[in-house]
N, C-alpha and C positions, 0 to 999 in steps of 0.2 A: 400281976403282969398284964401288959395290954397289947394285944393286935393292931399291928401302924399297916393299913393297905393304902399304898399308892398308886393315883391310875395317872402316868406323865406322857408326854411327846419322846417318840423314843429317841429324837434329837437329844433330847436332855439329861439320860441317863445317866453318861459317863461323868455331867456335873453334879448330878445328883449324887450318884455313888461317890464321887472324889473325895464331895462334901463330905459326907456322913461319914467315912474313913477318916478322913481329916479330924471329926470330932469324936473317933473312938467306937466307931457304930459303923464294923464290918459285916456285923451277920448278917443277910438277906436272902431270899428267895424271888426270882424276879423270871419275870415270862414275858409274853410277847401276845397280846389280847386285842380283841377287834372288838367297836361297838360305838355307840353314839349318846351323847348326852342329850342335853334340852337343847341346843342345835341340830337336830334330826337332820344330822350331813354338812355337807356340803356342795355348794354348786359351782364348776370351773367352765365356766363356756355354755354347753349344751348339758354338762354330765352333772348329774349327781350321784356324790358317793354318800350313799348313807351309812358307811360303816367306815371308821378308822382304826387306823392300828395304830396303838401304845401298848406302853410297856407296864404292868403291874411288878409293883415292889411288895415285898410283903414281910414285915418284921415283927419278930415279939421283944417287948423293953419291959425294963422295970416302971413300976408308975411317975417315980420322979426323973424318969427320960423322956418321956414320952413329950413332952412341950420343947425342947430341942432337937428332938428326931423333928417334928411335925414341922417347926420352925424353921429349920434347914430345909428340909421338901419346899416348901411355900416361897421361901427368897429364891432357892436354886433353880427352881423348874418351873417359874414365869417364866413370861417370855415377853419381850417388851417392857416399856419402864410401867405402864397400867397394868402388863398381864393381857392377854386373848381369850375369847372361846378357845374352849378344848385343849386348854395347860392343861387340866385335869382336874383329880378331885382324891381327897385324900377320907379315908375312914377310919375311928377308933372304936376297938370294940373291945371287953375284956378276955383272957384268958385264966381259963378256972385253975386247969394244969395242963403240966407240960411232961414228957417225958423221953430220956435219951435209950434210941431203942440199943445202943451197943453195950451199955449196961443195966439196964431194962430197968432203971431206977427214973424217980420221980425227981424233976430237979428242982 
């Protein structure tokens, strides 16, 4: 199993989530996170914000999902036909085990 963390524009969510519903990949955990990449902000005028808020996706798949989960994120949540700073950035990391705490079994 592998750990799919997505960090997107929280514009993009609901095409993101749609997406990945659409191809059978409901389960997620997603939250609402602030921080900044290798564009340390941004500037409008006089202000700089050095923190942004996106939205962290966070899903466990089998290993032969994980290049369509990742695949969908990537087309869905650019922005523009090149993509922008700060669409975001996606992570794969593995998961050893998992467990469902209602039946306290190892799945």
């Amino acid at each position: 199993m592998l750990a799919v963390t997505a960090i997107i524009r929280p514009e993009k969510i609901m095409d993101v989530q749609d997406a990945l519903y659409t191809k059978g990949f409901s389960a997620m955990t997603k939250t609402t996170v602030s921080g900044r990449g290798k564009e340390r902000g941004i500037k409008v005028g006089d202000v700089l914000y050095q923190e942004m808020t996106k939205v962290m996706i966070y899903m466990v798949v089998e290993d032969d999902e994980k290049d369509a989960v990742v695949d969908t994120i990537l087309q869905t949540a650019m922005t523009g036909e090149k993509g922008n700073p700060g669409d975001g950035k996606i992570f794969v990391s593995p998961v050893y085990e998992s467990y469902t705490i209602s039946t306290q079994s190892l799945d």
